[in-house]
C-alpha positions as CSV (number, residue, x, y, z in Angstrom):
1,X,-27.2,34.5,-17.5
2,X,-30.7,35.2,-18.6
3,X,-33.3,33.7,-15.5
4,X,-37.2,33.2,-15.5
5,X,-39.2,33.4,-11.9
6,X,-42.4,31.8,-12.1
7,X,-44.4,34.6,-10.0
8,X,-48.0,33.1,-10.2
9,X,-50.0,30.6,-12.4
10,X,-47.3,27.4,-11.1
11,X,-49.3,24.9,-9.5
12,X,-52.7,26.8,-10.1
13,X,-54.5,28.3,-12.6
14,X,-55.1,31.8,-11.6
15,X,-51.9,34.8,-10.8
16,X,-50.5,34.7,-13.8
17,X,-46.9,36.3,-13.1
18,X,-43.5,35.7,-15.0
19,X,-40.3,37.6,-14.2
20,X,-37.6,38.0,-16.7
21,X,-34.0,39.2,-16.0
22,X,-31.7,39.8,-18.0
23,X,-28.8,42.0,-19.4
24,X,-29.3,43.9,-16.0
25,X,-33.2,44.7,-17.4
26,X,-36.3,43.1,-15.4
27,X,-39.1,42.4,-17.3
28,X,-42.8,41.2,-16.0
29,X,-45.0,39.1,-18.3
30,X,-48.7,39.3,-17.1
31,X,-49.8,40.6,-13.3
32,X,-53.0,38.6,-12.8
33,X,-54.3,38.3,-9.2
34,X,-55.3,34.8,-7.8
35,X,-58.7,33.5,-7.2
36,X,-60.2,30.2,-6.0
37,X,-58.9,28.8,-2.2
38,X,-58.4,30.9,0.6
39,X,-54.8,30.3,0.5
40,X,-54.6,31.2,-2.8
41,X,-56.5,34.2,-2.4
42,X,-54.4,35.4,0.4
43,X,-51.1,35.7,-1.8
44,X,-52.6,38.5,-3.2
45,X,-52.1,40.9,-0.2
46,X,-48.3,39.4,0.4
47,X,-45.4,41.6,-1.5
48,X,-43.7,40.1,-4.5
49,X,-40.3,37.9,-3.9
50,X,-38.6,40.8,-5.8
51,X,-39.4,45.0,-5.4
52,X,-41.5,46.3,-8.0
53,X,-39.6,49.1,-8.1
54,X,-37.0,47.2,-9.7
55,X,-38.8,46.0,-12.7
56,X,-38.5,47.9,-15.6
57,X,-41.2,46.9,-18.1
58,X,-44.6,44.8,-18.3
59,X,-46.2,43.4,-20.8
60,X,-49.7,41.7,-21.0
61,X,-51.2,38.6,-22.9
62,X,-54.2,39.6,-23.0
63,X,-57.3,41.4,-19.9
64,X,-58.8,38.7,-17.9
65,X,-58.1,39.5,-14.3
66,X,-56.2,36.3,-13.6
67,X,-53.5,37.7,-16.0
68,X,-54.3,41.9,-15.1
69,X,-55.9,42.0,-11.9
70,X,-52.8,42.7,-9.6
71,X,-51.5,45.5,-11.7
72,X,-52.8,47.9,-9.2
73,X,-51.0,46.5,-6.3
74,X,-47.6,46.4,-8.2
75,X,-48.4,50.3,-9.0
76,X,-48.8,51.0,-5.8
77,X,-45.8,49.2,-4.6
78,X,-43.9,51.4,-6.6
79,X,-43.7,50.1,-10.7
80,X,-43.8,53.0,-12.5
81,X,-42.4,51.4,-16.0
82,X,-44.4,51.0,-19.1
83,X,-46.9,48.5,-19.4
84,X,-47.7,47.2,-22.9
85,X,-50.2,45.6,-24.8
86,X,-52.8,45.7,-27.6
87,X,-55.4,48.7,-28.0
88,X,-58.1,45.5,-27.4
89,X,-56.5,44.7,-24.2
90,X,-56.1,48.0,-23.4
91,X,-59.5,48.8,-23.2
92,X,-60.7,45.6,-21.7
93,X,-58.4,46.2,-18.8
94,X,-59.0,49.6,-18.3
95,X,-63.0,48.2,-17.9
96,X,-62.1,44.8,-15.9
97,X,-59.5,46.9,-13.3
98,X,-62.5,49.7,-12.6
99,X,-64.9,47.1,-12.1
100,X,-62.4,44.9,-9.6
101,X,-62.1,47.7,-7.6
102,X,-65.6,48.5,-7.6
103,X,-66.9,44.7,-6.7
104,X,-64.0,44.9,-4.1
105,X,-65.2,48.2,-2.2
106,X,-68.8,46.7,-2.3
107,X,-67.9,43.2,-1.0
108,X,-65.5,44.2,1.7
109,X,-68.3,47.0,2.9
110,X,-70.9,44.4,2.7
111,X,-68.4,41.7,4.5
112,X,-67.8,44.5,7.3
113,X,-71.3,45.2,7.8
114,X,-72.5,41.6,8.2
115,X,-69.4,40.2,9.9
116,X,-68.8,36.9,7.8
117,X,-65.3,37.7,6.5
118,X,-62.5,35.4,8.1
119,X,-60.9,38.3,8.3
120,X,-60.9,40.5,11.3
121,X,-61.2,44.1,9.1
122,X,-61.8,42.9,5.6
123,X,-60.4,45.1,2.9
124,X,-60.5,45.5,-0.8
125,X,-57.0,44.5,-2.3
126,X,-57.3,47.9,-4.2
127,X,-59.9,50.3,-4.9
128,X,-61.0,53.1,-7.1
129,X,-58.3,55.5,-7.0
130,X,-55.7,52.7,-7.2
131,X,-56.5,52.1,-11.2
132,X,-56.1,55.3,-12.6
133,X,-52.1,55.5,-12.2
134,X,-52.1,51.8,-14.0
135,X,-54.0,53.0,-16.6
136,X,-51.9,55.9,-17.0
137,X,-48.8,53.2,-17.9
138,X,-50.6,51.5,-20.3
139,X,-48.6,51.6,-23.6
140,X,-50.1,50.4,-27.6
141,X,-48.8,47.7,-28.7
142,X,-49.4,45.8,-32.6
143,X,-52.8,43.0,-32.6
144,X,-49.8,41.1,-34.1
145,X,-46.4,41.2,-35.2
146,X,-43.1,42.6,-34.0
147,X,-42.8,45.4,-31.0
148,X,-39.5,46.1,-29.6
149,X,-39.9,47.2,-25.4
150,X,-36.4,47.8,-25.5
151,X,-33.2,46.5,-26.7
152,X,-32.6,43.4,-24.7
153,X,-36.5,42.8,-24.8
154,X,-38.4,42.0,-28.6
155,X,-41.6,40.8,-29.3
156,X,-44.2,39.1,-31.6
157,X,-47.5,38.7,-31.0
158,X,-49.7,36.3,-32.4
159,X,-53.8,35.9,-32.0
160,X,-54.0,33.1,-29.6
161,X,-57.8,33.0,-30.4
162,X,-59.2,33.2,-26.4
163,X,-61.0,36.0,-25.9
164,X,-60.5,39.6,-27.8
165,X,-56.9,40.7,-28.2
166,X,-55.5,37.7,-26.6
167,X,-52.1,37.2,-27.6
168,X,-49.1,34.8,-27.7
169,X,-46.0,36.0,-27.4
170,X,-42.5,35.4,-28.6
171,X,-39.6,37.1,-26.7
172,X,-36.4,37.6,-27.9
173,X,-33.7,38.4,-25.5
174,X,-30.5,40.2,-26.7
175,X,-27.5,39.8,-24.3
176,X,-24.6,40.9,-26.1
177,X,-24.2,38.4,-29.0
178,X,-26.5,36.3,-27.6
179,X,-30.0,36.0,-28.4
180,X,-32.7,33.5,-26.6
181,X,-35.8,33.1,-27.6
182,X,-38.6,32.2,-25.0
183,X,-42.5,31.9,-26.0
184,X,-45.4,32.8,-23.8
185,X,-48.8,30.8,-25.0
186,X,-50.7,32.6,-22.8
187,X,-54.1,31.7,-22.8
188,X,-54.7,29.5,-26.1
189,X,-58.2,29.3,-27.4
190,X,-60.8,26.9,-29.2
191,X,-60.3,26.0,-32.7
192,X,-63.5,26.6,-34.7
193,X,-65.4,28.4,-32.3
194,X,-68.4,31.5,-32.5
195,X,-66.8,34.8,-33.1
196,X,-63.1,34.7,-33.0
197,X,-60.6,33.5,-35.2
198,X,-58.4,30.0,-34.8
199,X,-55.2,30.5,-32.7
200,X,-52.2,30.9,-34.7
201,X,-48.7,29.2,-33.3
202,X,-46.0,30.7,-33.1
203,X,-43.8,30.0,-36.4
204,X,-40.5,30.5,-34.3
205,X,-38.2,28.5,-33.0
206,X,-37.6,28.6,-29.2
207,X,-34.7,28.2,-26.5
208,X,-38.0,27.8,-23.8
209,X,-41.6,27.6,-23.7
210,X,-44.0,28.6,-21.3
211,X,-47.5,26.7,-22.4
212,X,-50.8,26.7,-20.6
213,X,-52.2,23.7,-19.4
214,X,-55.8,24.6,-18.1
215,X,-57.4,21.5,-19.7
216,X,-53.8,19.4,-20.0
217,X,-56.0,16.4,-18.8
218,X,-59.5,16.5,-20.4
219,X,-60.8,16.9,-23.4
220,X,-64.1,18.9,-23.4
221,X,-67.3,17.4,-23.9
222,X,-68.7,16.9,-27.8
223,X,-71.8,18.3,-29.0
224,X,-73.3,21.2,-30.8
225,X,-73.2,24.0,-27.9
226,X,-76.2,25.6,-29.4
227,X,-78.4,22.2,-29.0
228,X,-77.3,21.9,-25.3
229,X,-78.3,25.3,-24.6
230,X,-81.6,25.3,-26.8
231,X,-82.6,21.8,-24.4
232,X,-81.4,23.5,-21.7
233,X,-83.4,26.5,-22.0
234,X,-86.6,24.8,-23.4
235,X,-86.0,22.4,-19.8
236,X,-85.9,24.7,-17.6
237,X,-88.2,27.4,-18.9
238,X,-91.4,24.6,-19.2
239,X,-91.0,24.0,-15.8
240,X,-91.2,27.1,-15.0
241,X,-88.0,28.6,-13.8
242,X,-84.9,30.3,-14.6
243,X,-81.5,29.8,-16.0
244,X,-78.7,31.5,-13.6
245,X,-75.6,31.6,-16.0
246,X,-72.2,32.7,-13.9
247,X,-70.2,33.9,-17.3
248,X,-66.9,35.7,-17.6
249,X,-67.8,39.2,-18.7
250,X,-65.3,39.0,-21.3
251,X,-65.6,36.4,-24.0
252,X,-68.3,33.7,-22.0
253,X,-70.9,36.5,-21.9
254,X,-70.8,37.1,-26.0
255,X,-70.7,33.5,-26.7
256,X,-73.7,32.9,-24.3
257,X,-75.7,36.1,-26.0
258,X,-74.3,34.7,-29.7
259,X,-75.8,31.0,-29.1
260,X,-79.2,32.9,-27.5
261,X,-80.1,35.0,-30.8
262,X,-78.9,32.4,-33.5
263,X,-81.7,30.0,-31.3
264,X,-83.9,32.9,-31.1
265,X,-84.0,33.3,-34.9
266,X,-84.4,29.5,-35.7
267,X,-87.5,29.6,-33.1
268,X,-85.8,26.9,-31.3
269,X,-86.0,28.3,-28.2
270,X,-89.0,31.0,-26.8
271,X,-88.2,34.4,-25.9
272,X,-87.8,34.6,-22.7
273,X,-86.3,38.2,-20.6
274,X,-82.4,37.9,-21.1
275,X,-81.1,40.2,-18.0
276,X,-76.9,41.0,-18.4
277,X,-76.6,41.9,-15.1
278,X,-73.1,43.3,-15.1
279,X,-72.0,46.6,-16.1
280,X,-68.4,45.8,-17.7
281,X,-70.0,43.1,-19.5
282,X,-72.0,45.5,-21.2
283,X,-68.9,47.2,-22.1
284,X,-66.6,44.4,-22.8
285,X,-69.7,43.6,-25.9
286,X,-69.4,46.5,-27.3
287,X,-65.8,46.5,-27.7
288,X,-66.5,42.7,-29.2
289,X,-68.2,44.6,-32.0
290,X,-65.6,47.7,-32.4
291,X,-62.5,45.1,-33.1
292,X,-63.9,43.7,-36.1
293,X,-59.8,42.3,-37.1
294,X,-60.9,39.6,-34.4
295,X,-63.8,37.7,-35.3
296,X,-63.6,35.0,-37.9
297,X,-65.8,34.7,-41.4
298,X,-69.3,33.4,-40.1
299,X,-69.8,36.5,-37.8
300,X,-68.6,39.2,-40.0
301,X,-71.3,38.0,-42.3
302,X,-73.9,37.5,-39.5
303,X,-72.3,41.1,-38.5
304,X,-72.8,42.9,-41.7
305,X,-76.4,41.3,-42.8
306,X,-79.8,42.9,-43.3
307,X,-82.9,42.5,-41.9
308,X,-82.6,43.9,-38.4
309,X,-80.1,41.1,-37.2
310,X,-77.0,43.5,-37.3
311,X,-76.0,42.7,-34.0
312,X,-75.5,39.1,-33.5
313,X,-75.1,39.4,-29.9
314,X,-78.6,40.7,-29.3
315,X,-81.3,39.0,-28.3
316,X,-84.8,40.1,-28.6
317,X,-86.1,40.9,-25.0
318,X,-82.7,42.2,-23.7
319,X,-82.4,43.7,-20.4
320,X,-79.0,45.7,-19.2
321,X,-79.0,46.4,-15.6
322,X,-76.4,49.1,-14.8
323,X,-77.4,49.6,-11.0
324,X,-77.5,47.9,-7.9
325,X,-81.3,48.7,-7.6
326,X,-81.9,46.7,-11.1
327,X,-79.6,44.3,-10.1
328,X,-81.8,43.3,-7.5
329,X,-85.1,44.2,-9.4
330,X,-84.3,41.3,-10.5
331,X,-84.9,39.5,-7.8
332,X,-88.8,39.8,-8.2
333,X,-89.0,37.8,-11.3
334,X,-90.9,34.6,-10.9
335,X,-91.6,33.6,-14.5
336,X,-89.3,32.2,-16.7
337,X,-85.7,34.2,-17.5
338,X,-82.2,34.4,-17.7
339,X,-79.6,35.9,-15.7
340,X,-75.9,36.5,-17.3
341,X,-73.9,37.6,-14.4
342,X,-70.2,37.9,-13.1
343,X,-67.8,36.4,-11.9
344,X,-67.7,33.0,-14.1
345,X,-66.9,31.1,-10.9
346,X,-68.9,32.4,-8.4
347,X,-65.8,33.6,-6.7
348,X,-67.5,37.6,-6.3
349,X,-69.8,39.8,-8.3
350,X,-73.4,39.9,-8.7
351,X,-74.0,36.6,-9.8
352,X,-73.3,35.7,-6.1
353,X,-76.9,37.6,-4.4
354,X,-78.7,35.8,-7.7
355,X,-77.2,32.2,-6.8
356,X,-78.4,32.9,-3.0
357,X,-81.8,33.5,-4.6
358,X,-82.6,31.0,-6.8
359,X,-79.7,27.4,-5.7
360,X,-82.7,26.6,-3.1
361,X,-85.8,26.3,-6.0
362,X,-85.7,23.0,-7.9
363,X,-87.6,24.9,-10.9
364,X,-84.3,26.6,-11.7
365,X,-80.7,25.9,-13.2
366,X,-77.5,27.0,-12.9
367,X,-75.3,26.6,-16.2
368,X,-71.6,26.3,-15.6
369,X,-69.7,27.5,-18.6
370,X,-65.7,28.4,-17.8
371,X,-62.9,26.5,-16.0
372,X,-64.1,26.2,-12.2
373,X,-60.6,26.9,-10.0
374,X,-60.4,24.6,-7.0
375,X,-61.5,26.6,-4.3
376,X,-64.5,28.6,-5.9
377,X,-68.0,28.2,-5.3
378,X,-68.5,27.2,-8.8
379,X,-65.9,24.1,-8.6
380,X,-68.2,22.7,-5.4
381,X,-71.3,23.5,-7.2
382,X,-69.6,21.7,-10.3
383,X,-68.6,18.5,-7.8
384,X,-72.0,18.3,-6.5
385,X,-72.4,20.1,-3.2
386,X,-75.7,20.3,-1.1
387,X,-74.8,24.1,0.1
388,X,-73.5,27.1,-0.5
389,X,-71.7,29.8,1.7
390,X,-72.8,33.1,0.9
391,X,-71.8,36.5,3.2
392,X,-71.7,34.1,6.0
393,X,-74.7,31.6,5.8
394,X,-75.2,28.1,4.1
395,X,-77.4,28.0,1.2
396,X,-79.1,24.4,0.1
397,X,-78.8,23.3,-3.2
398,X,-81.7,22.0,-4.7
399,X,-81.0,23.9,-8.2
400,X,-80.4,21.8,-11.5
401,X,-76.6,22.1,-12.1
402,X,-75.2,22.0,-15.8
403,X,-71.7,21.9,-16.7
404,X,-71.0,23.1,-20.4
405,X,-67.6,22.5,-21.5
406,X,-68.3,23.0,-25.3
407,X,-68.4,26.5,-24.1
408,X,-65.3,26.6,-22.7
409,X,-62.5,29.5,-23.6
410,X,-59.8,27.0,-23.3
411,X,-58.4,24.7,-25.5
412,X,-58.7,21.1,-24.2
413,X,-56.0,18.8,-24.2
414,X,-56.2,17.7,-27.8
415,X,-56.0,21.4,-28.8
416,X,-52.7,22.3,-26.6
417,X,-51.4,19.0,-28.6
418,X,-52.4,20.5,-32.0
419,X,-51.2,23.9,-31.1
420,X,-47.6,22.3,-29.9
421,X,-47.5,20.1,-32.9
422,X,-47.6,23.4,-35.2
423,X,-44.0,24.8,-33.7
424,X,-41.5,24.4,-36.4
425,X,-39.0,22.8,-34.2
426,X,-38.6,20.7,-30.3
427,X,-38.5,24.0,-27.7
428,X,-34.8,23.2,-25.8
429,X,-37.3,23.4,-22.8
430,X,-40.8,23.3,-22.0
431,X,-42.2,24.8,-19.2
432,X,-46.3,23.8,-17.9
433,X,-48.3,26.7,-16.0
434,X,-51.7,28.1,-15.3
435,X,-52.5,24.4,-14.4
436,X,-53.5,22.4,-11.5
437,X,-50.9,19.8,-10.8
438,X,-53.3,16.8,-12.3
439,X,-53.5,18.6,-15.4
440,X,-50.4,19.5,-15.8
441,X,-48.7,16.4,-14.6
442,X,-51.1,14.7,-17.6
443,X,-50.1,16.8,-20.3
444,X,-46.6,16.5,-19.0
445,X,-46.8,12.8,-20.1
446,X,-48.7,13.4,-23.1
447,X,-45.9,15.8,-24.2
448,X,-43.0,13.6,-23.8
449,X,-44.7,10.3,-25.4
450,X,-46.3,12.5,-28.7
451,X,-42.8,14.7,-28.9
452,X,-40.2,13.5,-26.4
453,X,-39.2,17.0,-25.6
454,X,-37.7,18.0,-22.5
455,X,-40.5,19.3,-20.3
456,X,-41.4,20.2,-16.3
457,X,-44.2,21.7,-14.6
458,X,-43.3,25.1,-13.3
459,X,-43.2,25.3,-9.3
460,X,-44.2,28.6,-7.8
461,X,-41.6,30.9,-6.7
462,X,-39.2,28.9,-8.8
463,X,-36.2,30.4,-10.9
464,X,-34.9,28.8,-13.5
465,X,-31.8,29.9,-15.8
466,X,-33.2,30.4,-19.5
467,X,-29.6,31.0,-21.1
């Protein structure tokens, strides 16, 4: 009998982890690490329920960390099977695993230094030399369409429309005769949004599905995206001050530089200094601009037009910052300017010495743009707190903090509905992850009164029989 173990992502939104077994095969769908609460945090450096050595394939949904970021640490626990996925995701997780490891030497060095950890020898969960054997495994795998792994294990992939080379997948399992069919969602995108194309549901017909439910009890807020950011900008830069944008370095970081230059060309906005302060941001753009198979009509045009605007994800006074020096050149700017920086929620990264900086100066803003994970420094900021902890000392709040959800890579609650409504047939079961229990719990009851399918929310550690 064919089984699913939900690994990570059950209960939360972050470790996404899902363990297939069948025909005496073990397959692992996604390794992403967990961020947010301490608790949650702390699963990271306890071993998996099963040994890695045991697993005999991986395959990924698409690069964010939450769904990639533990790949080192199975590696090291002794996985040494193939890990598949798209040349897109390949390359974004080859950038996003050097850079974790590099953010984690830094922050446990600084944390050891200064004494602030709760932890009585803080360590990086991995480190440099831990991502070259995982990139070693990586395998190509189709955009879309069919790929087999092996014989008990056959895929398609679909564009799920999140960030570049994020994928749904459908798995077909062959035991004997038999043949189940599960599909992943993974992360599901917006539908007409900047840059990439419309997720695509799955046209197959499923024993089980696993579906996302980030936003399973919200809808995101209406509004042009552009005219938010063009008040916000115009706001904050009047009075003087800057705009402190914590942005995943892979998809919120092009959508933020997109909306800057289209605002920048209109003259709606004045041309303020621009400073992408994260190296694998930098990286993670260009590869937005090599895979051209992803982005949808309007910026293939804005892509391939004349006139010096080639590059619709440049802005006009556009500053990289590579180092840790102009990292914290940055520091000395006290005119108007924004400042793109990892991680989305505050959780590590750069962005965390430019939050220190500037929360205490009521001139400036910070402009929340992703999901905020219960836990995270973003969420409090997002729910209003007066401080801040940062390496080991409370930082007032006196900063002007906006929540965008236009600009969210998630597809609210309306959007999972419209996705689910395009299968051609009722799953035999329905499995919720990568939500918090209220949101899933919601989208649980939306579920059953739009469709009346069989559905639960996925418990962590939980195996269920899929057969």
């Amino acid at each position: 009998m064919a089984k699913l173990t939900f690994l990570g992502a059950a209960g939360c939104v972050t470790g996404s982890k899902y363990l297939v077994e069948a025909a005496g095969k073990r397959l692992l769908l996604d390794c992403g690490i967990f961020q947010g609460s301490p608790e949650l945090s702390d699963r990271n450096y306890q071993p998996l329920s099963i040994d890695p050595k045991s697993i005999d394939y991986a395959v990924l949904t698409h690069a964010h960390l939450d769904h990639t970021g533990w790949l080192p640490c199975l590696v090291k626990a002794g996985f040494g099977g193939p890990i598949y996925a798209n040349p897109a995701t390949i390359d974004l997780t080859t950038i996003l695993l050097k850079d974790s490891a590099h953010l984690q030497e830094e922050d446990a060095l600084h944390a050891q230094q200064h004494g602030y950890s709760r932890h009585a020898n803080p360590r990086p969960l991995y480190v440099a030399a831990d991502v070259d054997p995982v990139l070693k495994l990586l395998k190509p795998a189709p955009r879309t369409g069919a790929f087999a792994v092996s014989a008990e294990f056959q895929f398609v992939a679909y564009d799920a429309g999140h960030i570049l080379g994020s994928t749904s997948l459908v798995l077909t399992i062959t035991e004997g005769a038999k043949k189940i069919v599960v599909i992943f969602s993974g992360d599901i995108g917006r539908y007409d949004q900047v840059i990439l194309k419309d997720p695509v549901t799955p046209p197959a017909q499923a024993d089980v599905l696993l579906c996302e439910s980030t936003y399973g009890d919200r809808e995101h807020e209406p509004g042009d995206p552009a005219a938010e950011i063009a008040a916000v900008v115009n706001r904050v830069s009047q009075r003087g001050g800057c705009i402190v944008i914590p942005a995943f370095a892979i998809g919120r970081t092009q959508a933020f530089m997109y909306y800057l230059r289209q605002l920048e060309d209109a003259n709606k906005i004045p041309r303020i200094p621009v400073y992408i302060d994260s190296p694998m941001a930098l990286s993670a753009t260009d590869l937005y601009l090599k895979y051209s198979a992803d982005h949808d009509s309007e910026f293939q045009q804005l892509k391939s037009a004349g006139g010096g605007k080639g590059d619709p994800l440049s802005v006009r006074e556009f500053h990289l910052t590579r180092t840790v020096q102009e990292s914290k050149a940055i520091n000395q700017v006290k005119t108007p300017c924004i400042i793109v920086s990892a991680s989305g929620m505050a959780s590590g990264g750069r962005v965390l010495h430019h939050l220190e900086q500037r929360l205490p100066d009521a001139r400036n803003a910070v402009l929340l743009a992703g999901f905020q994970a219960e836990g995270s420094r973003g969420r409090a900021l997002q729910e209003g707190a007066k401080s801040i902890r940062f390496y080991g000392h409370d930082v007032a709040v006196h900063a002007e903090i906006i929540s965008m959800g236009q600009l969210s890579a998630h597809a609210g609650k309306s959007e999972l509905l419209r996705w689910l409504a395009g299968l051609p047939s009722a799953p035999k079961q329905v499995y919720l992850t990568h939500g918090e229990p209220a949101a899933a719990q919601s989208l649980q009851a939306a579920i059953r009164q739009k469709f009346n399918w069989k559905i639960d929310v996925a418990q962590y550690q939980q195996t269920v029989e899929i057969g």
